[in-house]
C-alpha positions in Angstrom: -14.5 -14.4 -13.1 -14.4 -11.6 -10.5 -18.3 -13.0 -8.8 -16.3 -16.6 -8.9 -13.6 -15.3 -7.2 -15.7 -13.5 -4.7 -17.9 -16.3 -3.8 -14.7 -18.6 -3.4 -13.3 -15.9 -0.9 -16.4 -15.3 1.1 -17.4 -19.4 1.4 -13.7 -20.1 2.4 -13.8 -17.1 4.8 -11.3 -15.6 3.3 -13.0 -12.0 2.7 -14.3 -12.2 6.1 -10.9 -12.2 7.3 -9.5 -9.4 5.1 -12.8 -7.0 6.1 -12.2 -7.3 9.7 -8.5 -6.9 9.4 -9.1 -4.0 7.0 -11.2 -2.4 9.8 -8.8 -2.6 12.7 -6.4 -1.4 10.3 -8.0 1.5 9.1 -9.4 2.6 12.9 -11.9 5.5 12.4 -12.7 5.7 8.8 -15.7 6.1 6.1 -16.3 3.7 2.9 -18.2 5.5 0.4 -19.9 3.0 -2.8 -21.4 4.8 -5.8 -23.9 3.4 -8.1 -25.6 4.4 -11.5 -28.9 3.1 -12.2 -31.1 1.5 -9.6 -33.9 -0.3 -11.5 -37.3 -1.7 -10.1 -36.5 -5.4 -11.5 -33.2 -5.3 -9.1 -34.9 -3.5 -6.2 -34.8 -6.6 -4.5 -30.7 -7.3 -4.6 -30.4 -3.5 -3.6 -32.5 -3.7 -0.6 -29.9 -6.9 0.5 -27.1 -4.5 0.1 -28.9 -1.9 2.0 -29.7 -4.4 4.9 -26.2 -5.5 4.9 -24.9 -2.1 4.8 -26.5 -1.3 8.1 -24.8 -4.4 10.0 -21.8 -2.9 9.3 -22.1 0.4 9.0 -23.2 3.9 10.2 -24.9 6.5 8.3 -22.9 9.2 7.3 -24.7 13.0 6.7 -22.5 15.6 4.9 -21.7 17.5 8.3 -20.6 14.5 9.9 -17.9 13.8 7.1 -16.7 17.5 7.0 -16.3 16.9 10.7 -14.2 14.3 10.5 -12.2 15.5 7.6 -11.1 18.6 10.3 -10.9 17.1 13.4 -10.6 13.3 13.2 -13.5 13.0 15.3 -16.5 10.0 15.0 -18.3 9.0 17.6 -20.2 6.0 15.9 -19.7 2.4 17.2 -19.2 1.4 13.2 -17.3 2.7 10.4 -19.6 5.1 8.5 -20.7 4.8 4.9 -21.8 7.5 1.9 -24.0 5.5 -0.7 -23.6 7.7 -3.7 -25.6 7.2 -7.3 -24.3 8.9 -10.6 -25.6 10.4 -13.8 -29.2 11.6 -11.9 -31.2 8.8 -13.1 -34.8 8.7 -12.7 -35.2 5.5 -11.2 -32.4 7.0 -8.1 -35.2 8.7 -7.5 -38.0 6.4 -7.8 -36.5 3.4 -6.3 -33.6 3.9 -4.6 -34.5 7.0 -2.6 -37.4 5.6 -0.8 -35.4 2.2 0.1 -32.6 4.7 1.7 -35.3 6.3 3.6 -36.5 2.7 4.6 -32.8 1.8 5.9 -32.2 5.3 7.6 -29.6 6.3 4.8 -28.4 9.4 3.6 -28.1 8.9 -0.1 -25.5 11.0 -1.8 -26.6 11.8 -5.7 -24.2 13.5 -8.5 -26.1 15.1 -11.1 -24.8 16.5 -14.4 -26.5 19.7 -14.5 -27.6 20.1 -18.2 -28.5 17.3 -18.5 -31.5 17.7 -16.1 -33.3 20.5 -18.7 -31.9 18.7 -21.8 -35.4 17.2 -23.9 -36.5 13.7 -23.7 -35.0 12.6 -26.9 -31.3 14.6 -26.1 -31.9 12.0 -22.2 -32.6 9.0 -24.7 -29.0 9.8 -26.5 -27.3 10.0 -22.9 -28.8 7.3 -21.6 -28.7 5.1 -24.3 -26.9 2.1 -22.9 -29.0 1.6 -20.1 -31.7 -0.1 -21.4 -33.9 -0.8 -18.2 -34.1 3.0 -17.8 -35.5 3.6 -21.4 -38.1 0.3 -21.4 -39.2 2.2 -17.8 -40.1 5.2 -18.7 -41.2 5.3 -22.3 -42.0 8.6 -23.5 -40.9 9.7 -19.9 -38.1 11.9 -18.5 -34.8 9.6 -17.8 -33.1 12.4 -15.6 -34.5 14.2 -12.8 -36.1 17.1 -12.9 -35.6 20.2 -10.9 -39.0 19.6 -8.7 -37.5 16.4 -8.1 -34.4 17.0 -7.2 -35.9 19.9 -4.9 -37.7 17.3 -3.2 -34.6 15.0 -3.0 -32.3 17.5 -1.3 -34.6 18.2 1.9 -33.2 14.7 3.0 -30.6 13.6 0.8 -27.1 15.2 -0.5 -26.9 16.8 -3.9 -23.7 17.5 -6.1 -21.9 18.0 -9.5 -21.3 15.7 -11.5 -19.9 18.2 -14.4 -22.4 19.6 -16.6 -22.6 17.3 -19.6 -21.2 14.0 -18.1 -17.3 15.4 -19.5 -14.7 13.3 -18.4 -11.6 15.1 -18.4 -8.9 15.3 -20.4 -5.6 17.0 -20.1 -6.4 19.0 -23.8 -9.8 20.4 -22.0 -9.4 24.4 -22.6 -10.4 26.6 -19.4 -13.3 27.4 -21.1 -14.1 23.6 -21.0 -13.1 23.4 -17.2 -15.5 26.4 -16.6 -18.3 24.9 -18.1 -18.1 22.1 -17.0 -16.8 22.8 -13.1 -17.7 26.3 -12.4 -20.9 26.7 -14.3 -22.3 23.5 -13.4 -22.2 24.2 -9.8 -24.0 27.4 -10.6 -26.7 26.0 -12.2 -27.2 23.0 -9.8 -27.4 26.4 -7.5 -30.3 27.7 -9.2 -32.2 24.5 -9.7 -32.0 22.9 -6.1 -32.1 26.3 -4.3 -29.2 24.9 -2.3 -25.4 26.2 -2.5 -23.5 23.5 -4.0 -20.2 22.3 -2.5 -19.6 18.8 -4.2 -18.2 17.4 -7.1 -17.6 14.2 -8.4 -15.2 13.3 -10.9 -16.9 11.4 -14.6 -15.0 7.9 -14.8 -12.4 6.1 -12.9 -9.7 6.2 -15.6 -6.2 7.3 -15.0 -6.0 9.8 -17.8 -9.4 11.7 -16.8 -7.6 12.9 -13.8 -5.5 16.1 -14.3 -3.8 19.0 -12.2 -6.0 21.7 -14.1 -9.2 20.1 -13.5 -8.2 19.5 -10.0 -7.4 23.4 -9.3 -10.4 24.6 -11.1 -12.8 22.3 -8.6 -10.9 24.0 -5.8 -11.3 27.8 -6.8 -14.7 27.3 -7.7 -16.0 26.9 -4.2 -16.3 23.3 -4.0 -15.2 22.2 -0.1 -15.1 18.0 -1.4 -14.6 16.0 -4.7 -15.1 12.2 -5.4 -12.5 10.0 -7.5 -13.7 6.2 -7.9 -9.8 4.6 -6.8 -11.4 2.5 -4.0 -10.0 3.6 -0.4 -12.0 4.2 3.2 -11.8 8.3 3.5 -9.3 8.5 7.1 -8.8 11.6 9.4 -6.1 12.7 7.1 -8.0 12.0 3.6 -7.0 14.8 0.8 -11.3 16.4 0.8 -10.6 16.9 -3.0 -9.5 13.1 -3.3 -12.4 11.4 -1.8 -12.0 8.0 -2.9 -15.3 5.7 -3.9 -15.9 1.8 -4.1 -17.9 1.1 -7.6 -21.0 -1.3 -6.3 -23.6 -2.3 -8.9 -27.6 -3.3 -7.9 -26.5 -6.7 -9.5 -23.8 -7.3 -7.4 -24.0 -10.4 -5.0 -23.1 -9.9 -1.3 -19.9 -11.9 -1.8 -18.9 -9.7 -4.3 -20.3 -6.9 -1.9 -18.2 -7.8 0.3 -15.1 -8.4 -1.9 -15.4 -5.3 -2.9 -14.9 -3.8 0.3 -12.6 -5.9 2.1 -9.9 -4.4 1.7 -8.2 -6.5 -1.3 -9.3 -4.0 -3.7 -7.4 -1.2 -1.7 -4.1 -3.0 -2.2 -4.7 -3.4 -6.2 -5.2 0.1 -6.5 -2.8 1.2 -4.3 -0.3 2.2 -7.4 -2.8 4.3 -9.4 -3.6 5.8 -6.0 0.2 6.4 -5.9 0.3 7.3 -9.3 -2.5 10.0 -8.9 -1.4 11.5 -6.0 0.7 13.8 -7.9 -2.0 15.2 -9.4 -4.0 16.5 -6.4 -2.2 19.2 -4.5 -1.9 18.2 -0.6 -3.9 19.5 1.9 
């Protein structure tokens, strides 16, 4: 119903309308998509997205966005855009990476850190609902592995994605939150050789959101977190309420496009509201 909807709205022009009115709106301002698993058979649709992402956007490097989180200040002719992939699949690495490299793009990837030593059958059990991945690489890692990840960092952008995948909850124990905020950062530390001053958030729903959580990411040393409650970051974005776009490799560019048009700002906008109380201003 939703790629009907978008394909009705981009033939009519509608979408087109509500992206470029979005855009004056917004003034100066980054859109940031994440993604999960980027298989061979759709590297075709995700090279579209890629090309149309560089029409309309800039690329956006980790100093750039820091810099404009302080001082307001962007000096591209474009908006710019973060690409960001989840859960440290294998195939981010295979497929995507080089296709970002082809395009000029910066990809942003959040990795849970145990999972990246866990055995080949304990990857099978996290990974077992994406079946592309498994038929890929049979007998094979599913999750990066730390040479990889070593490799990935010298042009890419590395962070947490909590240590086990944890979505939180507001029960979690400190002991919870430390494993799975503080310690994960640590041990992404030691495996990419790089200090580590991202997290992202695990799920988009209300309820894994909480005040605890939120003050744990911010004495632990992180500078920036990512929620997934579809909003451009502005000069005056919250750095630990980064908020993403959910794209998919299967996605058409209508629905692309829907997504990002603006229209999806305004149905979030009251569990934006809502959440707001749960990150402490800036």
């Amino acid at each position: 119903m939703k790629n009907l909807l978008a394909h009705i709205l981009y033939y009519s022009g509608i979408s087109w309308l509500c992206f470029f009115l979005s855009r004056m709106y917004y003034g100066k301002h980054i859109r940031v998509v994440n993604y999960h698993g980027t298989p061979e058979s759709q590297s075709a649709q995700l090279t579209e997205q890629l090309r149309w992402y560089s029409r309309w956007y800039e690329n956006t490097s980790y100093e750039e966005l820091i810099s404009f989180l302080k001082s307001g200040k962007w000096n591209k002719s474009k908006p710019g855009i973060i690409i960001s992939f989840d859960d440290g699949k294998r195939n981010n690495f295979d497929i995507a990476r080089p296709l970002l490299e082809k395009f000029h793009f910066i990809g942003w990837f959040f990795i849970p850190a145990g999972w990246i030593m866990a055995q080949i059958e304990e990857q099978k059990i996290f990974q077992k609902n994406d079946s592309a991945l498994i038929a890929a690489y049979p007998g094979g890692c599913l999750i990066m592995n730390s040479l990889e990840i070593k490799e990935l960092i010298q042009k890419h952008v590395v962070g947490s994605h909590t240590m086990t995948h944890h979505r939180m909850d507001i029960n979690d124990s400190e002991e919870v939150m430390i494993k799975e905020i503080r310690d994960s950062k640590y041990l992404l530390e030691n495996i990419s050789g790089f200090e580590q001053k991202i997290f992202c958030w695990v799920g988009g729903e209300e309820k894994h959101y909480t005040r605890d959580a939120e003050k744990m990411i911010r004495n632990s040393g992180y500078a920036i977190s990512f929620t997934t409650n579809t909003f451009p970051i502005l000069e005056h974005s919250n750095p630990y309420n980064l908020d993403r776009s959910n794209i998919e490799t299967t996605y058409s560019i209508p629905l692309v496009l829907f997504q990002l048009s603006g229209i999806m700002d305004l149905l979030y906008y009251p569990k934006r509201k809502r959440l707001n109380k749960v990150f402490y201003p800036v």
